[in-house]
mmCIF file as Biopython writes it, N, C-alpha, C and O atoms, coordinates in Angstrom:
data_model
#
loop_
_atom_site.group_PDB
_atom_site.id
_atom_site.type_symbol
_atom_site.label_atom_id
_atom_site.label_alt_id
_atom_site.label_comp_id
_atom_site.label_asym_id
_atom_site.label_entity_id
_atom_site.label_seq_id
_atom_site.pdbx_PDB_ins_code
_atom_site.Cartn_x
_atom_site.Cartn_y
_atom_site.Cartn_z
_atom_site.occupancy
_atom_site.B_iso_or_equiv
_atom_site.auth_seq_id
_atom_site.auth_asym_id
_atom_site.pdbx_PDB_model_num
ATOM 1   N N  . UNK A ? 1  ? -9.737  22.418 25.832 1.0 0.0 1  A 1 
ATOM 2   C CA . UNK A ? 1  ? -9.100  23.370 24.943 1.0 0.0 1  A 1 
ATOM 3   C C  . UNK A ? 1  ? -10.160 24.024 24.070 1.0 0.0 1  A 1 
ATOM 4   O O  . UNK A ? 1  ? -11.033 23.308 23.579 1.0 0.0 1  A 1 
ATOM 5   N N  . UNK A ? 2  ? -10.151 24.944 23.911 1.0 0.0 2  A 1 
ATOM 6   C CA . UNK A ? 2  ? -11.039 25.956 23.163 1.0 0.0 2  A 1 
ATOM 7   C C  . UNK A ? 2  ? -10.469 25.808 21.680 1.0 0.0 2  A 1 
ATOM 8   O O  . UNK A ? 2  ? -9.314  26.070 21.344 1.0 0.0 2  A 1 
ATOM 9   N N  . UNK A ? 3  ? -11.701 25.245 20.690 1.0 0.0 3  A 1 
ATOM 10  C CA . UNK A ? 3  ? -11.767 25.888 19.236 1.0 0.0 3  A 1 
ATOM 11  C C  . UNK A ? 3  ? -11.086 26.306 18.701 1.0 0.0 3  A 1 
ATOM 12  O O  . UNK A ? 3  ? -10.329 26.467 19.659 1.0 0.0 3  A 1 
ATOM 13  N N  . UNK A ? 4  ? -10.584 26.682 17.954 1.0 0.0 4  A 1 
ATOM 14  C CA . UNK A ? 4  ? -9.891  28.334 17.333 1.0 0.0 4  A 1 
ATOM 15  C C  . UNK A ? 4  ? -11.406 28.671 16.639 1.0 0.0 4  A 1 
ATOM 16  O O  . UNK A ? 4  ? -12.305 27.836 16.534 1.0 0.0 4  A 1 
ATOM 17  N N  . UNK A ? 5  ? -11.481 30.022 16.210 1.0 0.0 5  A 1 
ATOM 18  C CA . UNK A ? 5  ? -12.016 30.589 15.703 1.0 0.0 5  A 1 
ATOM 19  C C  . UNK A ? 5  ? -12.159 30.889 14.491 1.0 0.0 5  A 1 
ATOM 20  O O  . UNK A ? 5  ? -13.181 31.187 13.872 1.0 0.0 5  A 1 
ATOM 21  N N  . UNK A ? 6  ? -10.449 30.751 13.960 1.0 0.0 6  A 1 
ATOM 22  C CA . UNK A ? 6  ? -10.730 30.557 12.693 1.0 0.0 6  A 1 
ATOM 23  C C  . UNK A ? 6  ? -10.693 29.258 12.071 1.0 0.0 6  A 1 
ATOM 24  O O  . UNK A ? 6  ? -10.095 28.321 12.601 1.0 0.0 6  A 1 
ATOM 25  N N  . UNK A ? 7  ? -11.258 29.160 11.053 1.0 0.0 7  A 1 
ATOM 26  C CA . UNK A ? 7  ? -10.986 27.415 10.320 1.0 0.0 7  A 1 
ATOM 27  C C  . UNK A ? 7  ? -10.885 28.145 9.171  1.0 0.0 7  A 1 
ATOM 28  O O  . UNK A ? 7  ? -11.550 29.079 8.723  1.0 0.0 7  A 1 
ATOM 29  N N  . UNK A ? 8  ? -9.584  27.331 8.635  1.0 0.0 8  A 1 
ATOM 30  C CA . UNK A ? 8  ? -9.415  27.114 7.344  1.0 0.0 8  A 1 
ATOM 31  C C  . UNK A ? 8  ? -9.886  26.310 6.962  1.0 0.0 8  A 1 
ATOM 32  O O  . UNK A ? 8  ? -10.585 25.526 7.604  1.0 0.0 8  A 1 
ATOM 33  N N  . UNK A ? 9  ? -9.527  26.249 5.254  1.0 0.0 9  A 1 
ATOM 34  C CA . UNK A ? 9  ? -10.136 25.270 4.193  1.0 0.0 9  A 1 
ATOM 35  C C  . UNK A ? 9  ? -9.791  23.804 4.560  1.0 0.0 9  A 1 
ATOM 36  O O  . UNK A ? 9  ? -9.040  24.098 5.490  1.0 0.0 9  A 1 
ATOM 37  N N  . UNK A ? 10 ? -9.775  22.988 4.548  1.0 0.0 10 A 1 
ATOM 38  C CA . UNK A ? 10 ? -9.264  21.483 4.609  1.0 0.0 10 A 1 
ATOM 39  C C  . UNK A ? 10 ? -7.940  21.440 4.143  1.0 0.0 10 A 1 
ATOM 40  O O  . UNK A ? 10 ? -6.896  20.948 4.570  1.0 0.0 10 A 1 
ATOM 41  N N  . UNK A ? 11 ? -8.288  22.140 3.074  1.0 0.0 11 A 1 
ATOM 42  C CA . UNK A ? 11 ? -6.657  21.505 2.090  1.0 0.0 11 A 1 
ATOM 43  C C  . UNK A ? 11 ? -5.917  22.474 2.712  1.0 0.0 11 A 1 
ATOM 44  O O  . UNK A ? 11 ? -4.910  21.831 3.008  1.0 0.0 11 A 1 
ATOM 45  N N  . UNK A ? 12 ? -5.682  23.939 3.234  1.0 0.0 12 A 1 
ATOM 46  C CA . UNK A ? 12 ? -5.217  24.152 3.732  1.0 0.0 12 A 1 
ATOM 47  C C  . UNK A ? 12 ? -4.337  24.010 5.192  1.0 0.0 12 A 1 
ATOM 48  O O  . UNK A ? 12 ? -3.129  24.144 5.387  1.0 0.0 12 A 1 
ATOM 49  N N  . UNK A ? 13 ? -5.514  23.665 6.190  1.0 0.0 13 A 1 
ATOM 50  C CA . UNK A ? 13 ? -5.055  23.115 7.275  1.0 0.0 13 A 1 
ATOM 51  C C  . UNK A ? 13 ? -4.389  21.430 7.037  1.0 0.0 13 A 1 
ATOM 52  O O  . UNK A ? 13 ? -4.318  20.787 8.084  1.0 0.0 13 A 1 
ATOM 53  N N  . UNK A ? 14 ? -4.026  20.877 6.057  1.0 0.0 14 A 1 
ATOM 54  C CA . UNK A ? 14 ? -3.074  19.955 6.080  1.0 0.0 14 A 1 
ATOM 55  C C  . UNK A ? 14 ? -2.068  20.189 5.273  1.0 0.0 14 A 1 
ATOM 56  O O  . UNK A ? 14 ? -1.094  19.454 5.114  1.0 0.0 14 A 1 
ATOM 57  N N  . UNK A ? 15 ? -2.300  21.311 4.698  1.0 0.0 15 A 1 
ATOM 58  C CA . UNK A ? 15 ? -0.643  21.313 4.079  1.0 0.0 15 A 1 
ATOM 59  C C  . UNK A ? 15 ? 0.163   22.439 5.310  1.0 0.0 15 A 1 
ATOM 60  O O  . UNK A ? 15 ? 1.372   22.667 5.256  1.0 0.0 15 A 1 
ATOM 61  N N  . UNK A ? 16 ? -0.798  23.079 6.421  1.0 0.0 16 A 1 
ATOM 62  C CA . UNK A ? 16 ? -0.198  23.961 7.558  1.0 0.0 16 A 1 
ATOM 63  C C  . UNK A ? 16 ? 0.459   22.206 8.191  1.0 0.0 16 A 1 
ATOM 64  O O  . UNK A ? 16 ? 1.674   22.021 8.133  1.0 0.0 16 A 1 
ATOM 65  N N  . UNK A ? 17 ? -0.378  21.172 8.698  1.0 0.0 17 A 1 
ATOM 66  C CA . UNK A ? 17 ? -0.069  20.819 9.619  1.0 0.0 17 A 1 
ATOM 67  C C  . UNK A ? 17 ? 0.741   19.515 8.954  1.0 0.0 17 A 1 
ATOM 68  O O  . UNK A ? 17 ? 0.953   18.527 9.658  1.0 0.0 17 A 1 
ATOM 69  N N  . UNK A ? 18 ? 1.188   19.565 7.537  1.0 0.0 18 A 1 
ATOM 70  C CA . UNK A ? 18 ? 2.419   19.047 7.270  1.0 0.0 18 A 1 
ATOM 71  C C  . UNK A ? 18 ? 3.781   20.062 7.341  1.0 0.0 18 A 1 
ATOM 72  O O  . UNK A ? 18 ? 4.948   19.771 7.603  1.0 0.0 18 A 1 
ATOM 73  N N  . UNK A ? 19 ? 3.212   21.269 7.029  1.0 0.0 19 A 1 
ATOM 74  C CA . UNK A ? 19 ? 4.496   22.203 7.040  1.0 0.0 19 A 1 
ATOM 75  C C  . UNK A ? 19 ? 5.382   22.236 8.675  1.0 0.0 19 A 1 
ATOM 76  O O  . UNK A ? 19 ? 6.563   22.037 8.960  1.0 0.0 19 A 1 
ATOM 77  N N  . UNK A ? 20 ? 4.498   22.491 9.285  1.0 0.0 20 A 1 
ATOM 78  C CA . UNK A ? 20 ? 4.694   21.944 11.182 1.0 0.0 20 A 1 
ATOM 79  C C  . UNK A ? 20 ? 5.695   20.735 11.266 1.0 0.0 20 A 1 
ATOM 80  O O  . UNK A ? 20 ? 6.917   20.802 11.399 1.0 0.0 20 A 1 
ATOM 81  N N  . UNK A ? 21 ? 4.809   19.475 11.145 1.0 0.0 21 A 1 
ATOM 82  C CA . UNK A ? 21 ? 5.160   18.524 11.331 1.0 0.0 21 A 1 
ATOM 83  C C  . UNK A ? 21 ? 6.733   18.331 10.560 1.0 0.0 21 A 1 
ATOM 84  O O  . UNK A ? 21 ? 7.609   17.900 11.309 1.0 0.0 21 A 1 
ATOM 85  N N  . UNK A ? 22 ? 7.059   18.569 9.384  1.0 0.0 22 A 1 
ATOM 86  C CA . UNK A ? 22 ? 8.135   18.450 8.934  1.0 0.0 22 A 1 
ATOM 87  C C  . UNK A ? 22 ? 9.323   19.534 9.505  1.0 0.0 22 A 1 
ATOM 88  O O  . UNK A ? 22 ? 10.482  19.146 9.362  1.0 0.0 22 A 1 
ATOM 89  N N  . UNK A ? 23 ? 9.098   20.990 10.201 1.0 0.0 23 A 1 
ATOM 90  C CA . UNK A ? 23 ? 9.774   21.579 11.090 1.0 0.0 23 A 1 
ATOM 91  C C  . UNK A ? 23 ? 10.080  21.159 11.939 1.0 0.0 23 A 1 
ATOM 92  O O  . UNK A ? 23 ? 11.179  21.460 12.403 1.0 0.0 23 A 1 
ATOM 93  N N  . UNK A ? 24 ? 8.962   19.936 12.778 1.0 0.0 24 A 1 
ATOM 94  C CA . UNK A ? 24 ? 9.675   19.400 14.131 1.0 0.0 24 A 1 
ATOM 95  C C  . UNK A ? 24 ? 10.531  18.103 13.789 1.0 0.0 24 A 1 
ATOM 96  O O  . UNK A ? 24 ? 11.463  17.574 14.396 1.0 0.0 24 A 1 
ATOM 97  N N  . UNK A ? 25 ? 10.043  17.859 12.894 1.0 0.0 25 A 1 
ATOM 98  C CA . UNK A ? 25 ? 11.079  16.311 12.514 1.0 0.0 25 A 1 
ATOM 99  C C  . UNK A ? 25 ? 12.888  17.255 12.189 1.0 0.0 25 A 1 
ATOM 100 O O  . UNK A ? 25 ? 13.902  16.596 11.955 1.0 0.0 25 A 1 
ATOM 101 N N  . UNK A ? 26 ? 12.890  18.474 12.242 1.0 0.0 26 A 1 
ATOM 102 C CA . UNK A ? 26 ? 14.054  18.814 11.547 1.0 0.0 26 A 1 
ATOM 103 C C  . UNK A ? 26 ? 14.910  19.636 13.378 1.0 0.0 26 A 1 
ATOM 104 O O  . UNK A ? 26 ? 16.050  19.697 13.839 1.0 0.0 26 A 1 
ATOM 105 N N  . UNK A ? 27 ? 13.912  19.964 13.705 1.0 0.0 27 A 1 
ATOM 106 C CA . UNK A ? 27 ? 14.502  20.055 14.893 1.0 0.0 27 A 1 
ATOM 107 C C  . UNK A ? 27 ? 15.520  19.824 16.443 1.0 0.0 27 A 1 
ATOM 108 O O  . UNK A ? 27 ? 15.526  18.995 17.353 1.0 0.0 27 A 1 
ATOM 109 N N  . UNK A ? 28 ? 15.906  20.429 16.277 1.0 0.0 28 A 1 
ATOM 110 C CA . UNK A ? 28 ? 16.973  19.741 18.023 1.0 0.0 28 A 1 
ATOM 111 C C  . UNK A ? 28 ? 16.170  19.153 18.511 1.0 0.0 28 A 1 
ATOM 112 O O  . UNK A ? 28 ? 15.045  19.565 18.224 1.0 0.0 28 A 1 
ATOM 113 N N  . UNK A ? 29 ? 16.207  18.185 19.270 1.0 0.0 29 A 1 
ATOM 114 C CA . UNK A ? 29 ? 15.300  17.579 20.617 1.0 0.0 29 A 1 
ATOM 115 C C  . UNK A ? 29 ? 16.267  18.266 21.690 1.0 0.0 29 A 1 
ATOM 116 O O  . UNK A ? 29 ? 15.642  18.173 22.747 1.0 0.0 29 A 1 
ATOM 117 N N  . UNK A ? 30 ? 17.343  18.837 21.916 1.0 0.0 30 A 1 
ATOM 118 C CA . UNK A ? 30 ? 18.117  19.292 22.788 1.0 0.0 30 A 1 
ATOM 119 C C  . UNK A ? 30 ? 17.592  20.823 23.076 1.0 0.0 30 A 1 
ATOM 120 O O  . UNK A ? 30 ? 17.442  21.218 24.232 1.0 0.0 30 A 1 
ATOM 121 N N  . UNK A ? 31 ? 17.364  21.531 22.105 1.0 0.0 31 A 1 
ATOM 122 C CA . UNK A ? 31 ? 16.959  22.738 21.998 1.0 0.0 31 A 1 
ATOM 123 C C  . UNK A ? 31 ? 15.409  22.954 22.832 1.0 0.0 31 A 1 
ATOM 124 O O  . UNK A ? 31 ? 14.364  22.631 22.267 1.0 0.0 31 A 1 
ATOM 125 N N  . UNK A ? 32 ? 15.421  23.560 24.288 1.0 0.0 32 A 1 
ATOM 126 C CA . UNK A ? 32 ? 14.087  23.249 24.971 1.0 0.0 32 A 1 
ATOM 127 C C  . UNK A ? 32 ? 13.251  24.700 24.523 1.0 0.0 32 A 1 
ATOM 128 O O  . UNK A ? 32 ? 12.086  24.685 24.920 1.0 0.0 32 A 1 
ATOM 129 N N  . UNK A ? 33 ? 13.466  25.381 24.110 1.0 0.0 33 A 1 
ATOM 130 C CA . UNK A ? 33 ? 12.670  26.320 23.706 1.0 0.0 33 A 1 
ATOM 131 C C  . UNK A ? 33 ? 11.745  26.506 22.369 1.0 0.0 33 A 1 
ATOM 132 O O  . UNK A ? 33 ? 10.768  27.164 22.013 1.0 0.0 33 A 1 
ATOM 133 N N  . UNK A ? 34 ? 12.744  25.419 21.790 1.0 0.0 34 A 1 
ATOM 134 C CA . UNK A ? 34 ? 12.504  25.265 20.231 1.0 0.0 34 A 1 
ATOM 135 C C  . UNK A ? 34 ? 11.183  24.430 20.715 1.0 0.0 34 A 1 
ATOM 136 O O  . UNK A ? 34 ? 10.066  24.874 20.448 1.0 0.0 34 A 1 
ATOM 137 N N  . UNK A ? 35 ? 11.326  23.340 21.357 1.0 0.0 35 A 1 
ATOM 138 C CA . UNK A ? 35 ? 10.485  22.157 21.408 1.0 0.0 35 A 1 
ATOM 139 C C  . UNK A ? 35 ? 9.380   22.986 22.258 1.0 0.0 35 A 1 
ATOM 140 O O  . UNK A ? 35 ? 8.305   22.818 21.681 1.0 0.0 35 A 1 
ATOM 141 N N  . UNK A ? 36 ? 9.245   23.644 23.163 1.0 0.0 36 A 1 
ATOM 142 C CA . UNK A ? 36 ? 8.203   24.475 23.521 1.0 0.0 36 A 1 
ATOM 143 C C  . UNK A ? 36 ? 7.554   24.956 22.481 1.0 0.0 36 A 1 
ATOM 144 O O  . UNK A ? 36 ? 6.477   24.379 22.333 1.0 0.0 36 A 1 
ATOM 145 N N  . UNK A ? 37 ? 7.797   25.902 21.578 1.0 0.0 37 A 1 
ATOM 146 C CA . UNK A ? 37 ? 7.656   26.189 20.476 1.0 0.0 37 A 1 
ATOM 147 C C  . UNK A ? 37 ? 6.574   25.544 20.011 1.0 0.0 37 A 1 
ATOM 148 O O  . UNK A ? 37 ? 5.372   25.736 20.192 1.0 0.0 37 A 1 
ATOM 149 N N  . UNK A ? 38 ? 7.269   24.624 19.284 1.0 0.0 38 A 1 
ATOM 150 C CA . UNK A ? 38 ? 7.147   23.479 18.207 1.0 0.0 38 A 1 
ATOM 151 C C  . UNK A ? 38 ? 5.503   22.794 18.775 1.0 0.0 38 A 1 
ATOM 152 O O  . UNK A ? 38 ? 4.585   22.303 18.119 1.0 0.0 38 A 1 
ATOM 153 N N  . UNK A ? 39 ? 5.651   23.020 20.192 1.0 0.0 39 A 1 
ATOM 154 C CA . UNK A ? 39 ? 4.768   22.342 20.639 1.0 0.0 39 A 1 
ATOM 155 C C  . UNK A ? 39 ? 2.953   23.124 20.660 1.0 0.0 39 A 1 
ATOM 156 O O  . UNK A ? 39 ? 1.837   22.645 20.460 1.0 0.0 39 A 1 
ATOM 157 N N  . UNK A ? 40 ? 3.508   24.646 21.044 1.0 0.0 40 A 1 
ATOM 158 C CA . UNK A ? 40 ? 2.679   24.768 20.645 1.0 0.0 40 A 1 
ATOM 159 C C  . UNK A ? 40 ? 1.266   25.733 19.330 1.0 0.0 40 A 1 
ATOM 160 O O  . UNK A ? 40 ? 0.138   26.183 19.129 1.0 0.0 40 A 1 
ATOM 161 N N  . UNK A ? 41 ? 3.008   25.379 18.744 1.0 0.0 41 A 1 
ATOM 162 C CA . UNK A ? 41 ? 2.398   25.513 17.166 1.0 0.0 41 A 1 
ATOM 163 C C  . UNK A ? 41 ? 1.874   23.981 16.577 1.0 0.0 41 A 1 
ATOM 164 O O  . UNK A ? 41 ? 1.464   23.884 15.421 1.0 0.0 41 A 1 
ATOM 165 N N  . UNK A ? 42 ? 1.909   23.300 17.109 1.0 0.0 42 A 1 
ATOM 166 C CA . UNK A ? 42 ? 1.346   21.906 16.654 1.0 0.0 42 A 1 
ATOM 167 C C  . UNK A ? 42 ? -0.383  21.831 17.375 1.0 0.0 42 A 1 
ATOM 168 O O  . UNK A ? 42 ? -1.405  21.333 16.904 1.0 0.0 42 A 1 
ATOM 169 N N  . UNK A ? 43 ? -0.214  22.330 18.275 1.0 0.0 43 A 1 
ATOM 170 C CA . UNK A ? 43 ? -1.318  22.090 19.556 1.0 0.0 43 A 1 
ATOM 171 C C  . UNK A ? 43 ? -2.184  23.276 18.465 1.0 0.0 43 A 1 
ATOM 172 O O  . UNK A ? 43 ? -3.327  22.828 18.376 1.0 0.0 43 A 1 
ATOM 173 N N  . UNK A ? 44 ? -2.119  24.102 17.933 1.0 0.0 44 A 1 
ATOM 174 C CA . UNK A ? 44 ? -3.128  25.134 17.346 1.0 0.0 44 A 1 
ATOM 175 C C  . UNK A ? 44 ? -3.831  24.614 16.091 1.0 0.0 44 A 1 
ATOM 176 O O  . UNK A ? 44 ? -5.023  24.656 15.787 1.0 0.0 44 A 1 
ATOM 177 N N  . UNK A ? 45 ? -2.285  23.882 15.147 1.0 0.0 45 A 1 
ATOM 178 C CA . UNK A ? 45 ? -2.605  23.516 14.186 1.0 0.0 45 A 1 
ATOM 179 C C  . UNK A ? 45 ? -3.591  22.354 13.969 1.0 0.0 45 A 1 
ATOM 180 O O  . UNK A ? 45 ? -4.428  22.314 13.067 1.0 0.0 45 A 1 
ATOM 181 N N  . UNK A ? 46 ? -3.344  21.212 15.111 1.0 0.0 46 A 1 
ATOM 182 C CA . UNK A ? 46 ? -4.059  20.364 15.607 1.0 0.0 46 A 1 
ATOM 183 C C  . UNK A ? 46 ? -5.696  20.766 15.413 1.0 0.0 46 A 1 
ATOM 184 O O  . UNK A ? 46 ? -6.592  20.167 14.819 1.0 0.0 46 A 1 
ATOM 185 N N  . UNK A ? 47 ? -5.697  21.894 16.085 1.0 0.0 47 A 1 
ATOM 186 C CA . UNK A ? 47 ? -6.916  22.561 16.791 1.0 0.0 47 A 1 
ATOM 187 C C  . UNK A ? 47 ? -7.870  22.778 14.953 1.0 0.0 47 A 1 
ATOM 188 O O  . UNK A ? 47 ? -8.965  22.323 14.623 1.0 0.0 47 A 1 
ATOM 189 N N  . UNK A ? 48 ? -6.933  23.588 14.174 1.0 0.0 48 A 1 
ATOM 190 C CA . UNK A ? 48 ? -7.532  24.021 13.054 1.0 0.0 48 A 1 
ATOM 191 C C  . UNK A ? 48 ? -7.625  23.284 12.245 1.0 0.0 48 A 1 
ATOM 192 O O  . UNK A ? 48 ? -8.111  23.679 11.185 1.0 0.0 48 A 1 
ATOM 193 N N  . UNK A ? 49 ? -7.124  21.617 12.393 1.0 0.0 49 A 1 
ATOM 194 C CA . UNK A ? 49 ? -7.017  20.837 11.183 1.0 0.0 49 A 1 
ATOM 195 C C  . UNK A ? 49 ? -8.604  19.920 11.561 1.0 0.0 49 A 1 
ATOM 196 O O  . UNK A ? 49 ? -9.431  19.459 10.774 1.0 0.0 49 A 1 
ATOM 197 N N  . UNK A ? 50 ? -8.584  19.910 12.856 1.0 0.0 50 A 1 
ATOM 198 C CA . UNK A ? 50 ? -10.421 19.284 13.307 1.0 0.0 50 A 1 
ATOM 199 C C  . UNK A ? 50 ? -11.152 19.884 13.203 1.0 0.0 50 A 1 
ATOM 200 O O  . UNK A ? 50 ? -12.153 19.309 12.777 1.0 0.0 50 A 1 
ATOM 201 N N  . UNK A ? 51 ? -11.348 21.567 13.481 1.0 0.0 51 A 1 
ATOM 202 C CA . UNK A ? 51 ? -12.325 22.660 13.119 1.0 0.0 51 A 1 
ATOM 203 C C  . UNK A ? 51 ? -12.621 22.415 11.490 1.0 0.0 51 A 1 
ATOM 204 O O  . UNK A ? 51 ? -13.791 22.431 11.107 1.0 0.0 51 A 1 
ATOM 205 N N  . UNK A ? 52 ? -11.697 22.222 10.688 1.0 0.0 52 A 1 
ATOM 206 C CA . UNK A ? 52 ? -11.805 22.102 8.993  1.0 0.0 52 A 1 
ATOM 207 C C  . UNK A ? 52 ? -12.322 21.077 8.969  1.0 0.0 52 A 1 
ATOM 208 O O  . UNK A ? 52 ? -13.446 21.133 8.469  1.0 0.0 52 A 1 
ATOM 209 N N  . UNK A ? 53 ? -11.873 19.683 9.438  1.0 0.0 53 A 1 
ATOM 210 C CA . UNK A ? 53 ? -13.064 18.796 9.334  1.0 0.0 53 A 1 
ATOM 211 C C  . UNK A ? 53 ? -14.142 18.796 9.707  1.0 0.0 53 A 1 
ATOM 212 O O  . UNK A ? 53 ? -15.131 18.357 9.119  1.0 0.0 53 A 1 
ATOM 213 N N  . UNK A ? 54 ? -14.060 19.447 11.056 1.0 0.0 54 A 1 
ATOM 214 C CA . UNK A ? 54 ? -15.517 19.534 11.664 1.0 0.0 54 A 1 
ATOM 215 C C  . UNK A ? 54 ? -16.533 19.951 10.417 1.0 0.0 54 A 1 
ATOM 216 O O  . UNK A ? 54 ? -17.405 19.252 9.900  1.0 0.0 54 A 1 
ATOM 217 N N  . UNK A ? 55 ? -16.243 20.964 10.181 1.0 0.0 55 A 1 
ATOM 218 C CA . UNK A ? 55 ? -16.457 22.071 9.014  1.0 0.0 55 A 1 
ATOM 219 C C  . UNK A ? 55 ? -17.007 21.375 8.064  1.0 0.0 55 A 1 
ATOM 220 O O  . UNK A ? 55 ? -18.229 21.410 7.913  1.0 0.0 55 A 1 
ATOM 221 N N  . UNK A ? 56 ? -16.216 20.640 7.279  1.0 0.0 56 A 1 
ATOM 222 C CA . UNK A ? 56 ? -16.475 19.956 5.894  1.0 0.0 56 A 1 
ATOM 223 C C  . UNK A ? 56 ? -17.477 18.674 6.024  1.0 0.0 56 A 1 
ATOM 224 O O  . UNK A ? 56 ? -18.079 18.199 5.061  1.0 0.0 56 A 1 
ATOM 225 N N  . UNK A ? 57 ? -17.568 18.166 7.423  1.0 0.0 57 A 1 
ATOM 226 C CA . UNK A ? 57 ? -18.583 17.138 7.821  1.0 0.0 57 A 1 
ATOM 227 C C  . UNK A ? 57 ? -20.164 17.462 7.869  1.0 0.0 57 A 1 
ATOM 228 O O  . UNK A ? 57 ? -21.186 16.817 7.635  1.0 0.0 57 A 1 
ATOM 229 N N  . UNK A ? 58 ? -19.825 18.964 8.345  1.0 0.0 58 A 1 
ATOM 230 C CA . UNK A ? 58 ? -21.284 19.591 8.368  1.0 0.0 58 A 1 
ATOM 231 C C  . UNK A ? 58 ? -21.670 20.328 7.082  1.0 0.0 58 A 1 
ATOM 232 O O  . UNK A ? 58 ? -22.818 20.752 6.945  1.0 0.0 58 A 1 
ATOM 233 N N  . UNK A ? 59 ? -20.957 20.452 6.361  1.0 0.0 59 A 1 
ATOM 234 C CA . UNK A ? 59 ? -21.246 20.765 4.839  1.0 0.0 59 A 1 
ATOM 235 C C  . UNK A ? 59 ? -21.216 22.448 5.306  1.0 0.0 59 A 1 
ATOM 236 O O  . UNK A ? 59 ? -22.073 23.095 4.704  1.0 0.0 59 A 1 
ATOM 237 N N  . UNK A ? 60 ? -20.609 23.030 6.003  1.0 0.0 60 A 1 
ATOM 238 C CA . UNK A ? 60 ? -20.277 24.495 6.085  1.0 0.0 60 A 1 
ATOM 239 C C  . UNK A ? 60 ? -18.789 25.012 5.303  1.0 0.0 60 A 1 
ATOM 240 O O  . UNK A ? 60 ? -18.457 26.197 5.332  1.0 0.0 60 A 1 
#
């Protein structure tokens, strides 16, 4: 999987990838489009919440 390109701040990309996470906890599991969705707005956020660490590890 490729990077994203952009990285946010730290504190940002975990209050994105609590805002996510608490959308899918509220979600249908019946609803298959939703959960497509859901899925891969998690899979990005994922992506930008390690780029921010990456980030903050290297002191960038």
């Amino acid at each position: 999987m490729k990077l994203p390109t952009f990285v946010p701040s730290l504190p940002a990309a975990i209050a994105t990838a609590r805002e996510y996470l608490a959308q899918a906890e509220r979600a249908d599991i019946h609803d298959h489009g939703r959960m497509i969705e859901l899925h891969g707005s998690l899979t990005v956020c994922l992506g930008q919440l390690l780029a921010a660490l990456d980030a903050e590890g290297s002191g960038q």
